[in-house]
C-alpha positions in Angstrom: 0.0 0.0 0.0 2.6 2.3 1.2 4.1 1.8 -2.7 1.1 2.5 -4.5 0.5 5.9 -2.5 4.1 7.2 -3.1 3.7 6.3 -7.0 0.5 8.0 -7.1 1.6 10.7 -5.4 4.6 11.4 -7.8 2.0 10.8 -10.7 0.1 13.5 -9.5 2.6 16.1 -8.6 4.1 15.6 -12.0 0.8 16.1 -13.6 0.1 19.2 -11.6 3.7 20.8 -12.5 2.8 19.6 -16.1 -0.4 22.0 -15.8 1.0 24.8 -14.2 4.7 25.3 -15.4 3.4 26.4 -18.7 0.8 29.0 -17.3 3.8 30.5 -15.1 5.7 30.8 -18.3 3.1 32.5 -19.8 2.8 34.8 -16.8 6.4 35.6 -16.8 7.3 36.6 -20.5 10.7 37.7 -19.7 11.5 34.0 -19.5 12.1 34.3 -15.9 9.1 31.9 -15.3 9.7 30.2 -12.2 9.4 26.4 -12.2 7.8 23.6 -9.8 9.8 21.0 -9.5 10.3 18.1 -7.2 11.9 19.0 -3.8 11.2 20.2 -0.6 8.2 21.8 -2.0 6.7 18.5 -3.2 8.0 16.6 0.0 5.9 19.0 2.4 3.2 18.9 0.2 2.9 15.5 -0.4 3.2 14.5 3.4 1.3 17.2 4.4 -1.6 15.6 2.2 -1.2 12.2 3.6 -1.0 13.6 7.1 -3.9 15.7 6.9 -6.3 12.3 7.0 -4.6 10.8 10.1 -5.2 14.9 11.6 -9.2 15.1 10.4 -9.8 11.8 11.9 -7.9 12.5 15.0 -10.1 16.0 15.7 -13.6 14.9 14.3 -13.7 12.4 16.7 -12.7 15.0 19.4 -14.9 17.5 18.0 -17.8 15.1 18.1 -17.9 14.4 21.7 -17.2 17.5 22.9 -20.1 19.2 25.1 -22.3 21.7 22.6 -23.7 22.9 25.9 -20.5 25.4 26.7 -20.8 26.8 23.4 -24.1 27.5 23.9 -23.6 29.0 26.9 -20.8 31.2 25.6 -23.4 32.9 22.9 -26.0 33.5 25.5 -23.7 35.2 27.6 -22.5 37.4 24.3 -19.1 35.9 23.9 -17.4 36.8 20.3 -17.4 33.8 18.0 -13.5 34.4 17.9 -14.0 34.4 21.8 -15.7 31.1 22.3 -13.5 29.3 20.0 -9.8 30.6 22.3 -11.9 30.1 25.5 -13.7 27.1 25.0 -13.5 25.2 21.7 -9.1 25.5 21.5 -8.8 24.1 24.9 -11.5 21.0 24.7 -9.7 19.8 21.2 -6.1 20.8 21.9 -5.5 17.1 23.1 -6.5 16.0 19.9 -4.2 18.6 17.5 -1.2 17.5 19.6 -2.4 13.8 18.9 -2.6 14.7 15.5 0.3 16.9 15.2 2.7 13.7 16.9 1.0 10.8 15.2 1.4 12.6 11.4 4.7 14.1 12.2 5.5 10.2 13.4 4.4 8.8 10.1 5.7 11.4 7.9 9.4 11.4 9.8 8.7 7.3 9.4 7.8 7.3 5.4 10.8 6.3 3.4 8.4 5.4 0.3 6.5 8.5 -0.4 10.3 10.7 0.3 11.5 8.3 -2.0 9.2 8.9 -4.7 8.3 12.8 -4.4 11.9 14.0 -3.2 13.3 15.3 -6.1 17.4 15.7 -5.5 16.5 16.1 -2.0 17.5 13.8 0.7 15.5 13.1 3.9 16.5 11.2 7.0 14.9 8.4 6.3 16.5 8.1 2.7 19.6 8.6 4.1 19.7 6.0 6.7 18.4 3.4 4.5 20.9 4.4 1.8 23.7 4.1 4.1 22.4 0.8 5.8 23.0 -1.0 2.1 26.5 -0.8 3.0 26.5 -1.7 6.2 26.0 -0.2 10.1 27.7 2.7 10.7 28.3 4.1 14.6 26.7 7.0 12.6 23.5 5.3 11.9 23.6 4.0 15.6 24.0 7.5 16.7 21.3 8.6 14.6 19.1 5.9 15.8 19.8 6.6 19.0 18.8 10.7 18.6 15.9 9.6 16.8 14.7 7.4 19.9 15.7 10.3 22.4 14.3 13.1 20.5 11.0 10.9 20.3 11.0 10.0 24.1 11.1 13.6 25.1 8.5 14.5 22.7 6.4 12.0 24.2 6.6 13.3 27.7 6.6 16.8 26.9 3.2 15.8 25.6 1.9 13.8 28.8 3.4 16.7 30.4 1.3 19.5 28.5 -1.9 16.9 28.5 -1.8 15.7 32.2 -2.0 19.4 32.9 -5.2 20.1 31.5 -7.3 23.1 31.6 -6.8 25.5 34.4 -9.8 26.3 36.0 -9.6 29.7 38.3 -11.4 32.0 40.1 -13.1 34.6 36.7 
């Protein structure tokens, strides 16, 4: 599966450059027409894309049972729109864009296939580690592996951290 999404991603990235290269060169008559190519560009779009499901799924289900009741509350008292949603709405679903936020950044630090297939010249972590493992284990990869593992653990509990302490609730 993981295949099949990184080929069709580079499909459709090509096809979309294919589309739009041309009307940025006729934009740009001076023939300094800039031009989309794969790289970094392509790279955060593509995981960014892939991401994005694991995100929506992540916050509907947060959204869905949070408490309609408080918002409710918040327009009969006259709160701003703007209001309600820093007050009330940010705080009940920030759980869930932190979930999201560690589970896609996990998957897309994870996906060798699709930064295979949509990096252009560029070259990720991931494709570097598995290009250097072909010839062998390094102490470099090991040290890599190891900062990967550490940099994950405190990301982890910087997260319980942040979600353990909750929403403050003071005197108004």
């Amino acid at each position: 599966p993981g295949i099949v999404i990184g080929i069709a991603t580079l499909i459709a990235l090509v096809t979309l450059f294919g589309w739009i290269n041309p009307i940025l060169a006729s934009l740009f008559p001076t023939g300094q027409a800039p031009q989309l190519a794969m790289g970094m560009g392509s790279l955060i779009a593509a995981h960014g894309l892939f991401a994005m499901a694991l995100v929506i799924i992540i916050l509907r289900a947060r959204l869905s049972g949070m408490d309609r009741s408080l918002m409710e509350a918040s327009a009969d008292l006259y709160a701003p729109p703007f209001a309600t949603f820093r007050q009330i709405t940010l705080p009940l679903i920030f759980p869930g864009i932190l979930a999201g936020f560690l589970l896609s950044f996990t998957f897309s630090f994870d996906d060798f296939i699709v930064a295979f297939f949509v990096a252009g010249s560029e070259t990720t972590l991931p494709i570097y580690v598995f290009s250097s493992i072909r010839r062998g284990v390094t102490p470099e990869i090991n040290a890599i592996g190891t900062m990967v593992l550490a940099t994950s653990l405190v990301l982890l509990i910087a997260a319980q951290v942040i979600l353990r302490r909750g929403p403050k609730s003071g005197a108004a």
